[in-house]
Steps between C-alpha positions, in 0.01 A plus 500: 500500500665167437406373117237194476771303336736470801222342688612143321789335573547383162425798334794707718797223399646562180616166483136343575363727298737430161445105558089586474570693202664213350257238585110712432654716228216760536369796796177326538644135543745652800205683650265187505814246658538745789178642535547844433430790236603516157648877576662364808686303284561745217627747817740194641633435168610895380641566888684205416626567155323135357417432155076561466243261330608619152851433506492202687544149301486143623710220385342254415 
């Protein structure tokens, strides 16, 4: 069974998905911009080795 997470495009690019990290700085801001589950982001972000909500700092 393919994971929930793949099913966004956003979610299965690194790249994407770093740049969304940088910019919401939390799970649940990611999940609400693309519409999709707090785990499904949590999920995206281990698979692709990504910093988490608590590690994650914004410049201001």
């Amino acid at each position: 069974m393919i994971p929930t997470w793949r099913a966004h495009a956003k979610l299965r690019d690194r790249k994407e998905l770093a740049v969304l990290v940088m910019e919401e700085g939390s799970v649940p801001a990611i999940a609400r911009r693309i519409g999709c589950s707090k785990s499904s982001v949590k999920s995206a972000l281990l698979f692709h080795g990504l910093a988490q909500q608590e590690t994650v700092r914004k410049k201001v």
